[in-house]
C-alpha positions in Angstrom: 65.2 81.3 74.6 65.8 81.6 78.6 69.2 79.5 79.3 69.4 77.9 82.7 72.0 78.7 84.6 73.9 77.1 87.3 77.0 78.2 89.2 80.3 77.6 90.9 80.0 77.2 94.5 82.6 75.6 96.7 83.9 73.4 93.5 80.7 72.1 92.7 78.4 73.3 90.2 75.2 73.5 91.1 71.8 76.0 91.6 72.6 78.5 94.3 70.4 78.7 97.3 68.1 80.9 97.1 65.4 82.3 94.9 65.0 81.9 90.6 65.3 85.8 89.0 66.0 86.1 85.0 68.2 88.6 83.7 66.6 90.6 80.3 68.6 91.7 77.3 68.4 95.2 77.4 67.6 95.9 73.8 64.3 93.9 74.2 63.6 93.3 77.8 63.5 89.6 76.5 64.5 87.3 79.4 67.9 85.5 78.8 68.8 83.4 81.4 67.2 82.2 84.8 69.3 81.3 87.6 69.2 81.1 91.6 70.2 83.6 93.6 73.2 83.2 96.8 72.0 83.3 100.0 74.0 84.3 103.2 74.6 80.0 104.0 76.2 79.7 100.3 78.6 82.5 101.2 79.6 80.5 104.2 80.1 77.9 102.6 82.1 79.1 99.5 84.5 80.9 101.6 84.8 77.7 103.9 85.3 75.8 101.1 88.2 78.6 99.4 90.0 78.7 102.9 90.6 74.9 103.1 91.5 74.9 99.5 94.1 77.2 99.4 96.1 75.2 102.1 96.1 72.2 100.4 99.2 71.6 98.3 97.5 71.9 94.8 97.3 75.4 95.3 99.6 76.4 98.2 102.6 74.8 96.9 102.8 75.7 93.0 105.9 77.6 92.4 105.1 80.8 90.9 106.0 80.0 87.3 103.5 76.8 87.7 100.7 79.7 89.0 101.7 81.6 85.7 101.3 78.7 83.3 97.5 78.7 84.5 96.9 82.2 84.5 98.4 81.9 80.8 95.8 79.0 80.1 92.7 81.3 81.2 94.4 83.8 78.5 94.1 81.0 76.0 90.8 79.9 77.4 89.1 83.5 76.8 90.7 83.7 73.3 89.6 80.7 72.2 86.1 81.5 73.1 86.3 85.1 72.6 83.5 85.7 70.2 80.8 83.3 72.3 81.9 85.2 75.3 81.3 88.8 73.5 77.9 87.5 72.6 76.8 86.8 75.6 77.9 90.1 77.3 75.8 91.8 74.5 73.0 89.6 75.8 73.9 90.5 79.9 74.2 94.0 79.6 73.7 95.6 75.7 76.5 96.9 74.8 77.2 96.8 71.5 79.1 93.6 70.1 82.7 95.9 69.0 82.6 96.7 72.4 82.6 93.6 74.1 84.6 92.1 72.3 87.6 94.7 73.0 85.8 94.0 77.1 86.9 90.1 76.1 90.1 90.8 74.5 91.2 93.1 77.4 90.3 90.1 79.9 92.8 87.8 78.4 95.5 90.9 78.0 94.9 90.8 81.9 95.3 87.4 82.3 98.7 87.3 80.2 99.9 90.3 81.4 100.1 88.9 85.4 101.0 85.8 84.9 104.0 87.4 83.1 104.3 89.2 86.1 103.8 86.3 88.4 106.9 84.8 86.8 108.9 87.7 87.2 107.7 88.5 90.3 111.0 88.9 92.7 111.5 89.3 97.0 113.9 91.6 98.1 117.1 91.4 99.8 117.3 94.7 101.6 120.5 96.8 102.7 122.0 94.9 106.0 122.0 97.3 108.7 123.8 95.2 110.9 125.0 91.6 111.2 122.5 90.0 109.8 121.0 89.4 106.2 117.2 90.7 105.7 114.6 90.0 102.9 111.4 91.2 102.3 108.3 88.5 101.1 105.1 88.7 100.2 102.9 86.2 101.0 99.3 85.4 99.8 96.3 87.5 101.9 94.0 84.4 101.9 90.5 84.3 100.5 89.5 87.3 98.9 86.0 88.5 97.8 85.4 90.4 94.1 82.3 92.3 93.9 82.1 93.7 90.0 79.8 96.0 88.3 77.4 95.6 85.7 78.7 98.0 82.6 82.2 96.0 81.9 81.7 92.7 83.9 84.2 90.5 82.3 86.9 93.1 82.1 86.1 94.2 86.1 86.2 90.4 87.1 89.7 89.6 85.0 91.1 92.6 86.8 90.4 91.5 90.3 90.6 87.6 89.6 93.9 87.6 87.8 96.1 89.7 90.2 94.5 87.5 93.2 95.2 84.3 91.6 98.9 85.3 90.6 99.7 86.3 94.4 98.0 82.9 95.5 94.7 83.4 97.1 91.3 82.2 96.5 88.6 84.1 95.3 85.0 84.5 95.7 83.3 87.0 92.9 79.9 88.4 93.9 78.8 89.7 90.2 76.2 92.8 89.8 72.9 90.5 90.1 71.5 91.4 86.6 74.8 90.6 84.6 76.3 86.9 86.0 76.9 85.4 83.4 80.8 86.4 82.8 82.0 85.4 86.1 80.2 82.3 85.7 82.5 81.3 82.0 85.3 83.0 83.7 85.1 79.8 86.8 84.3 77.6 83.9 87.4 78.9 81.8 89.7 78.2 84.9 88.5 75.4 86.2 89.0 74.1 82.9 92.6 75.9 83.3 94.0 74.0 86.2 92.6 76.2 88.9 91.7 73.4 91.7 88.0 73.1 93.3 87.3 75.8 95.6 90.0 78.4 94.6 87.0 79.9 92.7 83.4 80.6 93.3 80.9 82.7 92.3 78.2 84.0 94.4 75.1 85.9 91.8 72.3 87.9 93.8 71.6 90.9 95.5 74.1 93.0 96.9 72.2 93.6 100.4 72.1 89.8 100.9 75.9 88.5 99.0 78.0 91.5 99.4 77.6 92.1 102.6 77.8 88.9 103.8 81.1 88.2 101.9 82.1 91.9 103.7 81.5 90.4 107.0 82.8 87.2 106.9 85.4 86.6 109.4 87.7 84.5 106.6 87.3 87.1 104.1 91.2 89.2 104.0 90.4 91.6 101.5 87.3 92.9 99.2 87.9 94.6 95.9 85.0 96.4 94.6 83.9 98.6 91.8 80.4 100.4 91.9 78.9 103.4 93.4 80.4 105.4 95.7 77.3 104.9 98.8 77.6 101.6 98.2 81.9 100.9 98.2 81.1 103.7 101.1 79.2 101.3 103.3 81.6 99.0 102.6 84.1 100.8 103.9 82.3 101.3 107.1 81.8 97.2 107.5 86.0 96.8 107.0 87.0 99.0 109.1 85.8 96.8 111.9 87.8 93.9 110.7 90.6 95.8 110.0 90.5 94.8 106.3 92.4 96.1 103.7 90.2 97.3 100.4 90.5 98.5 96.7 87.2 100.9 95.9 86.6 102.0 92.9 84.0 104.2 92.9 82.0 107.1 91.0 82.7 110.0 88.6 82.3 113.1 87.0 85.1 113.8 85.2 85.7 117.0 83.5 87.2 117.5 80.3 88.9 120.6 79.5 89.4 122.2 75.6 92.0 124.6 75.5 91.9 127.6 72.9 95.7 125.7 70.9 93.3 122.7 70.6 93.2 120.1 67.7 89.3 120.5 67.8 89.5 117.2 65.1 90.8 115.4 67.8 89.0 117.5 70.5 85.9 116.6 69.2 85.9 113.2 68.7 87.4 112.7 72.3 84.7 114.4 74.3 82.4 112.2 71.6 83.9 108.7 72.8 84.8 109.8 76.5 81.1 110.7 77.4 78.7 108.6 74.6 80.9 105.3 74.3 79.2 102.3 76.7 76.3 104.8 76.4 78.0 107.3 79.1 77.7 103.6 81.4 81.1 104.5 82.3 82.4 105.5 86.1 85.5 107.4 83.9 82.7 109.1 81.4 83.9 112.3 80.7 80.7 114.4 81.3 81.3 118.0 82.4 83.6 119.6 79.3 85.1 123.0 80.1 85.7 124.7 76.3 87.5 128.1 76.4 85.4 130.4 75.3 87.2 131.4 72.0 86.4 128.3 70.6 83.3 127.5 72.4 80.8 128.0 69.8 82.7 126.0 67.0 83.2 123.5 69.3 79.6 123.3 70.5 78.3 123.5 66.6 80.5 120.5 65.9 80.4 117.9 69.5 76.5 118.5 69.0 76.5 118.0 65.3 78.7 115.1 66.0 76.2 113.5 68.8 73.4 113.8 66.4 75.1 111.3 63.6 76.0 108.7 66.5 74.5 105.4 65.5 72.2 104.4 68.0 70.4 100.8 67.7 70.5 97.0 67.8 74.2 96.2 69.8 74.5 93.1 67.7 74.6 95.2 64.5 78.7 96.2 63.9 77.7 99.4 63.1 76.1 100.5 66.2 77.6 103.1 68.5 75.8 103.3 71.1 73.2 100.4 72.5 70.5 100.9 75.2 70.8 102.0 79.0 71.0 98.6 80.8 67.6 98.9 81.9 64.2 100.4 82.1 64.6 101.5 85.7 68.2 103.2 84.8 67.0 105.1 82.2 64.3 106.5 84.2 66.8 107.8 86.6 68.8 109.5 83.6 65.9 111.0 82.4 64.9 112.0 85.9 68.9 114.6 86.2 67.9 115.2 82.5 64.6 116.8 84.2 66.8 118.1 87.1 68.9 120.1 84.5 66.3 121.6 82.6 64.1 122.8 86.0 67.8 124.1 86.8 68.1 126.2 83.7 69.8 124.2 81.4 69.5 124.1 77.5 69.1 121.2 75.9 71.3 121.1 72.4 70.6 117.9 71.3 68.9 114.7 72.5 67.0 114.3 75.8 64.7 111.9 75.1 64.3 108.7 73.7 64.9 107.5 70.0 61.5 107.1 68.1 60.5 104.0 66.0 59.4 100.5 66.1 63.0 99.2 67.0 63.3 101.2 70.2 60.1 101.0 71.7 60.9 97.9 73.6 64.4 98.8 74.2 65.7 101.3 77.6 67.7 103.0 74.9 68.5 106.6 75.0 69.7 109.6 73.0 72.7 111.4 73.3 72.5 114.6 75.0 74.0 117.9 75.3 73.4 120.4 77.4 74.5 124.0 77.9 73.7 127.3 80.1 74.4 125.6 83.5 76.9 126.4 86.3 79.6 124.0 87.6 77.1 124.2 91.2 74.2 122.7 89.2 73.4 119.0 90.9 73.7 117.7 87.2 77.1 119.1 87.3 77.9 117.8 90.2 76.4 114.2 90.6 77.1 110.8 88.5 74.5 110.5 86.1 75.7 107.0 84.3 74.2 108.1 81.2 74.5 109.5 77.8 74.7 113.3 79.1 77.1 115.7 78.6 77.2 119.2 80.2 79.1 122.1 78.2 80.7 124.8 79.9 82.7 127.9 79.0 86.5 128.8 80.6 88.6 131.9 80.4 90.5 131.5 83.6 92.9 129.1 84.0 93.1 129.1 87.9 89.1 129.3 87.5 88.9 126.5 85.3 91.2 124.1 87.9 89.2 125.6 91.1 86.1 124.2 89.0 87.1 121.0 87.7 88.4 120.4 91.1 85.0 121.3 93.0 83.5 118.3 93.2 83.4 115.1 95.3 85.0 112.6 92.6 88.1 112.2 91.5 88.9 109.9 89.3 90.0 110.7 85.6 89.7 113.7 83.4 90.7 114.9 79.9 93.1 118.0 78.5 93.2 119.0 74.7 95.8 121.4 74.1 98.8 121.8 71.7 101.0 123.3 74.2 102.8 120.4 76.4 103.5 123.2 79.8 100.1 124.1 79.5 99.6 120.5 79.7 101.3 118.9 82.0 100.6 122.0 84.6 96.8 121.3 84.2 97.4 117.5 84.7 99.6 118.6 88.1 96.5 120.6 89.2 93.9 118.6 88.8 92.5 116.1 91.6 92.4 113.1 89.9 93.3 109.4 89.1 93.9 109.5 85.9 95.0 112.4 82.9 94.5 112.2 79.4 96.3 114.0 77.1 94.9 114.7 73.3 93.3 111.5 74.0 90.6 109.9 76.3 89.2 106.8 77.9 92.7 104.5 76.7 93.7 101.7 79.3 96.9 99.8 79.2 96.6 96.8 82.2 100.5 97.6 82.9 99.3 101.3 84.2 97.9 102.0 87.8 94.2 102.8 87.7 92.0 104.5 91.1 90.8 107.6 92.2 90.5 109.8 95.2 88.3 111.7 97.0 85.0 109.8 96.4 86.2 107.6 93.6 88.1 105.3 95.5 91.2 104.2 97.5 93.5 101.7 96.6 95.2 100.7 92.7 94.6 97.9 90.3 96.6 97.1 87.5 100.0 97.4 87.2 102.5 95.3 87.5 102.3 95.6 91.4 99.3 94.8 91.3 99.9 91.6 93.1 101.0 92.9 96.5 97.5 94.2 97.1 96.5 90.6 97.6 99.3 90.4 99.6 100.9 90.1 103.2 104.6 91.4 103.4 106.9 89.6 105.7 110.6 90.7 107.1 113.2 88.3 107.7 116.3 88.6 109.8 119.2 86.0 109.0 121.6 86.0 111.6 125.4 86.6 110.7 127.1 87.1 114.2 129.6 84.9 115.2 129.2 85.8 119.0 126.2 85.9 120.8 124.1 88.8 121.4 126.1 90.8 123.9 122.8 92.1 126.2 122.7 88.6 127.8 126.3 88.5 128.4 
């Protein structure tokens, strides 16, 4: 059964403008819903609408605590709905149901967690300097445009909505075409939450046509984006011209190092989750591992041994690990570096094709592969592949090993496993990155900062000051002088 979708667009819901497309389960390829696309005159009018809504009093003039009370009610909104939502982000983009429903549960944790800080949230009286008293404020940016991926959609959206809301703006999310639906029961769930008409819309379609039209347009303060790095790239380009402030984040290829002190239990199981978990859908997947080479082969026997008992199948079943690729046309591009890899030498362990039997066949599912025998120069070394593949690569070197894990355009996350806390934090230190994990992997708190650099990204979300990116700051000077400024004397 297709559901019919409508959407949010300038407080009305309604179809959107422009053509009918379906989006397909990805286990099946069965169609799931139909909807309308955006076109460049819903854009307009969204953000029209959003500007002249977030100057009326209903929005502009709630005291923070009354912004956090509706933040809190999204929170309550999600929960209560939490396993409806989960299906229907199995259905959008096939993950497997355990992991959307963590995807759900972290959405309301980042509801809660900023309208705790919204509450909280405190100007500044700064040290006088002179007679006269000054404060630092923040004020809201204005409208502000969400453009979210397709692997986590509903945890992407809460990440960019809730910050944005808290600080006061108005939102308009432009959702990865083939996975809508979230943002659309996200605008439902806050409508339903006190949000007033126009605060929220939601723009699906292509990103040629909706993105770039929310870049460009002149009301538009700020764009927060996560996707691919040509893409957030181009972006870029388009916001430099309006001056625009933006959060990118972007691609990956994070490395993972084993050290010879490792726990390999732990070792083992990390590299497992960090690079086969959402399928290796994952800009953080941690797909090039660096082993040393006195436990290389015992680590290779069991991380490939380990791969091979992954449950791969139907992402409703609660014992499935891994679902399919989110399409057809994305698993022919994994296969395509898998291809690349073995014309470049590599050895494939385990894996690299697709899963046989009746319940695959009309599935873009996947196996989980390993690969060994390549340099860190290899292009599947060195590009994002978004998929189930993991490249294994010997160390002996420590200043080697960081001169390779740092030779390459991303930089957003990567993994140590070592016993020895120097050894540690000096590698962490080293390495250009966003994020380090420690004897652990791929484990988000909302309260921590999360970005890269390099190619990954500019710009933090999450965290507590996580607000101020949707944010203007503002000085104010209070006069304390009893005579008049002496220049005029």
């Amino acid at each position: 059964m297709t559901d019919p979708l409508q959407t949010l667009i300038a407080g009305r819901w309604r179809d959107a403008s422009g053509p009918e497309y379906s989006t397909h389960y990805p286990a099946d390829g069965s169609a799931v819903a139909r909807l309308n696309a955006a076109t460049v005159s819903d854009v307009d009018e969204a953000v029209q609408a959003a500007e002249h809504a977030r100057q009326q009093p209903a929005w502009a003039q709630l005291k923070r605590h009354e912004r956090a009370s509706i933040l809190h009610r999204i929170a309550s909104g999600i929960r209560e709905r939490a396993e409806a939502l989960a299906q229907l982000q199995r259905l959008d983009n096939g993950k497997p149901i355990n992991e959307t429903r963590a995807l759900v549960a972290s959405a309301a944790h980042t509801f809660q967690f900023f309208a705790a800080a919204c509450e909280t949230w405190e100007d500044t009286l700064t040290p006088a300097r002179g007679d006269y008293l000054t404060m630092s404020v923040h004020e809201p940016l204005g409208v502000v445009g969400a453009i979210t991926p397709w692997n986590s959609p509903i945890a992407s959206e809460a990440q960019k909505l809730a910050p944005a809301l808290a600080a006061g703006c108005a939102v308009v999310i432009k959702p990865a075409e083939i996975t809508p639906r979230m943002a659309i029961e996200l605008a439902k769930i806050a409508q339903q939450a006190g949000v007033p008409d126009g605060i929220i819309s939601v723009l699906p379609g292509k990103g040629s046509v909706v993105g770039e039209a929310l870049v460009k347009h002149p009301l538009i303060k700020r764009i927060a984006f996560t996707g691919g790095t040509s893409v957030g790239m181009g972006i870029a380009r388009l916001a430099v011209d309006k001056l625009m402030p933006t959060s990118l984040e972007l691609g990956g290829k994070s490395p993972t190092i084993v050290c010879a002190d490792a726990d390999l239990d732990h070792a083992v199981a990390g590299v497992l989750f960090g690079i086969f978990s959402s399928s290796g859908e994952s800009c953080i997947a941690g797909s090039r591992a660096f082993v040393h080479v006195s436990v290389f082969d015992e680590f290779k026997r069991r991380v490939v041994a380990g791969a091979q008992a992954l449950r791969v199948g139907d992402p409703a079943s609660e014992r499935t690990q891994m679902g399919p690729l989110v399409n057809m046309g994305h698993r022919a591009t994994v296969e395509r570096y898998v291809q690349l890899g073995l014309d470049e030498g590599a050895r494939v362990l385990c894996g690299g094709q697709r899963p046989q039997g009746p319940m695959y066949d009309a599935g873009s599912y996947y196996l989980p592969t390993i690969v060994e025998g390549l340099p860190n120069s290899a292009r599947m070394c060195q590009e994002e592949i978004f998929g189930p593949v993991l490249a294994l690569l010997p160390w002996s070197d420590e200043a080697d090993l960081i001169a390779q894990c740092n030779d390459n355009v991303y930089g957003l996350a990567c993994g140590i496993w070592s016993r020895d806390y120097k050894a540690a934090w000096r590698l962490g230190q080293a390495l250009q990155t966003g994020t380090v994990w420690i004897n652990t992997y791929k484990q988000f708190s909302v309260s921590t900062p999360f970005g890269g650099v390099k190619f990954s990204g500019t710009g933090r979300e999450k965290g507590r000051l996580g607000i101020l990116e949707y944010t203007n700051q503002k000085s104010f000077y209070w006069g304390l002088n009893e005579q008049p400024l002496p220049w005029a004397d």
